[in-house]
N, C-alpha and C positions, 0 to 999 in steps of 0.2 A: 547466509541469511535464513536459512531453514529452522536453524537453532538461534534464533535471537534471544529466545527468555531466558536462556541460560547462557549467555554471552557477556562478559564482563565490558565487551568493545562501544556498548552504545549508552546514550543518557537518559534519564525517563522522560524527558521530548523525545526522545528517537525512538523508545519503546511504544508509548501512545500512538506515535503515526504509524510505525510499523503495526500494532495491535488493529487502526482503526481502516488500513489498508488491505489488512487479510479479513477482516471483518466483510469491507466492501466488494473483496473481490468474488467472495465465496457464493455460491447459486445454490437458494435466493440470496442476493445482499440483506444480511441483517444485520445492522450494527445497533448494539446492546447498548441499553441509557447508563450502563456503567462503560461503556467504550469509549462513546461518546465525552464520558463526565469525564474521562480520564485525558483525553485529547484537550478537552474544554480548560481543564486546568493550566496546559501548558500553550496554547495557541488562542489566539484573540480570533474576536469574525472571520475575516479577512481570509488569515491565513489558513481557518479553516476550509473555507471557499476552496480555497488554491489548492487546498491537500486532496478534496474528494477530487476536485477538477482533475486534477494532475490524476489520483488513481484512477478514474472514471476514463478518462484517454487511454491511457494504457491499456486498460482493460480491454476498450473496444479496438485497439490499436492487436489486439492478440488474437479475440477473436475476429475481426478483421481479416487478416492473415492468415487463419485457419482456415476459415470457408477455398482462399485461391490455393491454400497450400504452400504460403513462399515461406520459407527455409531461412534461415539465422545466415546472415552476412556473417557473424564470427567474428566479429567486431571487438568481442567481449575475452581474454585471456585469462584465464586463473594466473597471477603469479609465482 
C-alpha cells in the first residue's frame, strides 16, 4: 500500500480513496480541493460520507490503541 501511485493493481476510484485517506489521516487533516475534486468525481455524497467515516474510525481506532499500548493480534499475514 505504501507505493500505490505507482501501482498498476488499483483503479482511479481506488487511487482517489486511497489519495483522500492519506490526505485525512495526515496531522493536521488537510485534504486539498483538488483531493477532494478528485474523490468527488468518482463517488457520490453518500459514499463519500462512508469513506471519511470508515477513515475517521480507523484513525481513532489507531490512536486509540496507542495511548493503552495494545499490540497487533497478527491477524494480518503477508502472503
Amino acid at each position: 500500500m505504501a507505493d500505490w501511485r505507482n501501482s498498476d493493481l488499483f483503479s482511479a476510484s481506488e487511487r482517489a480513496a486511497f489519495a483522500l485517506a492519506e490526505a485525512a489521516t495526515e496531522l493536521p487533516a488537510v485534504v486539498s480541493d483538488a483531493v477532494f475534486a478528485a474523490a468527488r468525481a468518482h463517488f457520490d455524497e453518500a459514499q463519500l460520507v462512508a469513506l471519511a467515516a470508515a477513515v475517521a474510525m480507523e484513525n481513532y481506532r489507531a490512536r486509540f490503541n496507542r495511548v493503552f499500548q495494545v499490540e497487533s493480534m497478527e491477524l494480518y499475514r503477508a502472503g
